[in-house]
C-alpha positions as a Markdown table, in Angstrom:
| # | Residue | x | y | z |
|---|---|---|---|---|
| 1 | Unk | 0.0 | 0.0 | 0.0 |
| 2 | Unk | 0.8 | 3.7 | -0.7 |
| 3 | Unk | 1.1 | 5.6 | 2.1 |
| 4 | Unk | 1.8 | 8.8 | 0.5 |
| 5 | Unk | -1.2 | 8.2 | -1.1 |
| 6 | Unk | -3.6 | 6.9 | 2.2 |
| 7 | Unk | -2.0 | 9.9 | 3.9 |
| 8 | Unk | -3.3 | 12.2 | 0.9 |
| 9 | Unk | -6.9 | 10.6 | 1.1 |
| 10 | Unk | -6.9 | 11.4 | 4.9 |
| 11 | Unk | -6.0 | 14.6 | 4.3 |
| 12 | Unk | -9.0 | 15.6 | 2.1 |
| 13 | Unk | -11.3 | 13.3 | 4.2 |
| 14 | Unk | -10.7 | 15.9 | 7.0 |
| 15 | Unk | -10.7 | 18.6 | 5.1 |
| 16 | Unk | -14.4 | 17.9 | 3.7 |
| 17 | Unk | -15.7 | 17.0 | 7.1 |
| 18 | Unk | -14.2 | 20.4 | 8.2 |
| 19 | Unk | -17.0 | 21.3 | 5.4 |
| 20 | Unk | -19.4 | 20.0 | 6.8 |
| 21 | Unk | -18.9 | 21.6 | 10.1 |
| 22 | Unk | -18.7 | 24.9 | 7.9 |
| 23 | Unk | -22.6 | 23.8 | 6.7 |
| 24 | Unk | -23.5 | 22.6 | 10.4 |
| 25 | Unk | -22.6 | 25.0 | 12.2 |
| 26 | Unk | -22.9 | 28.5 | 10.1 |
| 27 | Unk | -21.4 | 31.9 | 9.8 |
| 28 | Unk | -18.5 | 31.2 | 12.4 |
| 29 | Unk | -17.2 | 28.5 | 11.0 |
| 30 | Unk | -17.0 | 30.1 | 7.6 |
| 31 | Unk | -15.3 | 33.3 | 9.3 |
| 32 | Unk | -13.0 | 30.7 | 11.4 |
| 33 | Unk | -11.9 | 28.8 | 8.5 |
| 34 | Unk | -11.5 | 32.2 | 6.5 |
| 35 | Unk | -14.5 | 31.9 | 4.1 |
| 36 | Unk | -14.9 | 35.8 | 3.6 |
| 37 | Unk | -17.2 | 38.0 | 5.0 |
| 38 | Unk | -19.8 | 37.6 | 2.5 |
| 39 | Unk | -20.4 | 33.7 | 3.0 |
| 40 | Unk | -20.9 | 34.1 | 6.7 |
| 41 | Unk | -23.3 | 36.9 | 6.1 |
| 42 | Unk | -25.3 | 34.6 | 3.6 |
| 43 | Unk | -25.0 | 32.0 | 5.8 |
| 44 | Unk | -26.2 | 33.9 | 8.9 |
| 45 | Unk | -29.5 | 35.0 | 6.3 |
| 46 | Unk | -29.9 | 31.6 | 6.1 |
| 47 | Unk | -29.2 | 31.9 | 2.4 |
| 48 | Unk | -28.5 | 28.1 | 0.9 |
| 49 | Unk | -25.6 | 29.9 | -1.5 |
| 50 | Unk | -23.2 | 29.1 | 1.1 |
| 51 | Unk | -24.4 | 25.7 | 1.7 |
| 52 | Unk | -24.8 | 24.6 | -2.2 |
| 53 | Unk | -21.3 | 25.9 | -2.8 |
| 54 | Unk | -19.6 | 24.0 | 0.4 |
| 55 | Unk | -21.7 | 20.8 | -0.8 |
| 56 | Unk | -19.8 | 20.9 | -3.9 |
| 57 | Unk | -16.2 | 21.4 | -2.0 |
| 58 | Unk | -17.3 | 18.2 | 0.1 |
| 59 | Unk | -18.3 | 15.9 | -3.1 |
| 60 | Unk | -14.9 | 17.3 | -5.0 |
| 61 | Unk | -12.7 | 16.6 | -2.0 |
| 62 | Unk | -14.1 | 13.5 | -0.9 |
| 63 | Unk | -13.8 | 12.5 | -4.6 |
| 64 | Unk | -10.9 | 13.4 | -4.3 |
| 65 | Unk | -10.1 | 11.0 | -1.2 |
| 66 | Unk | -11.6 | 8.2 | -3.1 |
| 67 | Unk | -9.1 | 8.5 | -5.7 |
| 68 | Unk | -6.4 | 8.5 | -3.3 |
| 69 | Unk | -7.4 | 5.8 | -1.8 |
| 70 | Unk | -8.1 | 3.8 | -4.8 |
| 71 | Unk | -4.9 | 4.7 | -6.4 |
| 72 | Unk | -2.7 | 3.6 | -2.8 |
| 73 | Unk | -4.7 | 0.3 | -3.4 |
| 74 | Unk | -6.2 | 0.5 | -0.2 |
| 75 | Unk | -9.9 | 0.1 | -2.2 |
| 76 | Unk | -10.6 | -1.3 | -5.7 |
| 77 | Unk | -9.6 | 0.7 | -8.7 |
| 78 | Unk | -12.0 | 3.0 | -9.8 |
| 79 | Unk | -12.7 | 4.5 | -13.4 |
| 80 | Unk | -9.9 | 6.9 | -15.4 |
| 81 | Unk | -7.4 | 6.3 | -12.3 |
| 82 | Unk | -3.9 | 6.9 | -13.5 |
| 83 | Unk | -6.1 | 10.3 | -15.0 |
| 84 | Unk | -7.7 | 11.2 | -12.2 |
| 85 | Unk | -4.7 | 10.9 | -9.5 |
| 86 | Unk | -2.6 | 13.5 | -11.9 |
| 87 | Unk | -5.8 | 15.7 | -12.3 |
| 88 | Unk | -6.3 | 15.9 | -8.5 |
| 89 | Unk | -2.3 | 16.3 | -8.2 |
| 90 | Unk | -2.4 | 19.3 | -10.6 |
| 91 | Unk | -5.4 | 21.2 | -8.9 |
| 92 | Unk | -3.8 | 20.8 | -5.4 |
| 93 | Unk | -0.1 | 22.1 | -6.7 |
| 94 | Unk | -1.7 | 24.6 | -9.3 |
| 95 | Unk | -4.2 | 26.1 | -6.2 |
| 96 | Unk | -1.4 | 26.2 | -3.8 |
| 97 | Unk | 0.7 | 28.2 | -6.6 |
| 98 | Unk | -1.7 | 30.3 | -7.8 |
| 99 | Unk | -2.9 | 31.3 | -4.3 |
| 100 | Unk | 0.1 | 32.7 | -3.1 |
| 101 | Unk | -0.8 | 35.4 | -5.5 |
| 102 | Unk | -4.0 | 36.3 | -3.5 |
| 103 | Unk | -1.9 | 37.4 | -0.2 |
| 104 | Unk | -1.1 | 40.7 | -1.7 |
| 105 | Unk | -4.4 | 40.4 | -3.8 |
| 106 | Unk | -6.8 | 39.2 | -1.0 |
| 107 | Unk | -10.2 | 39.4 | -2.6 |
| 108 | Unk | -12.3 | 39.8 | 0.4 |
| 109 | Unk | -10.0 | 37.4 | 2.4 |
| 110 | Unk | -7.7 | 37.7 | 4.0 |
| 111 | Unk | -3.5 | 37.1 | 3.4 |
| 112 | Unk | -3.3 | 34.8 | 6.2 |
| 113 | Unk | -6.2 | 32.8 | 4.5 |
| 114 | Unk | -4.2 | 32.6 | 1.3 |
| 115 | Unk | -1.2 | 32.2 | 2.9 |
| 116 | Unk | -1.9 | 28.9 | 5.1 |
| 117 | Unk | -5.0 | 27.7 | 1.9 |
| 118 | Unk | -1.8 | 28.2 | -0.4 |
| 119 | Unk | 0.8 | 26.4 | 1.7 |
| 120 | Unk | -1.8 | 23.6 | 3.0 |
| 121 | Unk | -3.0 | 22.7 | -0.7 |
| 122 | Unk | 0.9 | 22.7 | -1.9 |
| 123 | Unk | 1.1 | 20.2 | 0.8 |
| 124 | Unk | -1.5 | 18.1 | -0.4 |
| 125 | Unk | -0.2 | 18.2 | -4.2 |
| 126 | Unk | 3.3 | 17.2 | -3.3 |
| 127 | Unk | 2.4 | 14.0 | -0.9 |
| 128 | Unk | 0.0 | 13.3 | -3.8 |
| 129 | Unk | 2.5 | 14.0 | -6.5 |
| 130 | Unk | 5.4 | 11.6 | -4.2 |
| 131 | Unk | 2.5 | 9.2 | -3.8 |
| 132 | Unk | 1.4 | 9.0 | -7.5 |
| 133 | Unk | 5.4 | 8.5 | -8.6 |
| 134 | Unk | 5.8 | 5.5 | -6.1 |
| 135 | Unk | 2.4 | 3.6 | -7.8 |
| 136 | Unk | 2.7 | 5.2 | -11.3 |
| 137 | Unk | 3.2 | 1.5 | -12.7 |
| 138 | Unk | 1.0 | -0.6 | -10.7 |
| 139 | Unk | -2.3 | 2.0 | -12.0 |
């Protein structure tokens, strides 16, 4: 087994259920975690916005834990594999790039939400990126 790979699935596991918690428990939760004023506002108007757009992080990031496990052999293999382990690889390492741009540019964030969002997601890309090199052949 992978354990670059079971390590990555954790990762997002956590990270979606910290989601959820976001969904549960409302506006500070999504100020906590750094969601930007305007989500815990919609959230505390009892908007659904900020619920149908966290319920789409959850389904991408435990998708994305699926993979991970899947690809560290920990569960069977599961369609486009070898495609989906490099896609999910990319996003994590192109988000944690990308975002590093946003600390000077916040965007109704703040810089020490793109700071430690960037840094965390590079994180996640490299383990997956290590993990995806050590099972490349076997997937």
């Amino acid at each position: 087994m992978n354990m670059c790979l079971i390590i990555g699935a954790t990762l997002s596991a956590v990270v979606a259920i910290l989601h959820i918690g976001c969904i549960a428990f409302g506006a500070k939760w999504y100020r906590f975690f750094g969601a930007g004023e305007e989500m815990a506002v919609l959230a505390e108007q009892g908007s659904l916005r900020p619920t149908l757009i966290t319920s789409i992080i959850v389904i991408v990031l435990a998708t994305f834990s699926l993979y991970a496990l899947s690809g560290a052999g920990f569960i069977n293999k599961v369609p486009f594999l070898r495609l989906g382990l490099c896609f999910i690889t990319f996003i994590y390492i192109f988000r944690g790039l990308v975002g590093f741009y946003f600390v000077t540019n916040p965007l109704g964030r703040t810089p020490q939400f793109w700071w430690w969002s960037s840094s965390i997601c590079l994180a996640f890309g490299l383990i997956h990126l290590y993990g995806l090199k050590e099972t490349w052949s076997s997937i």
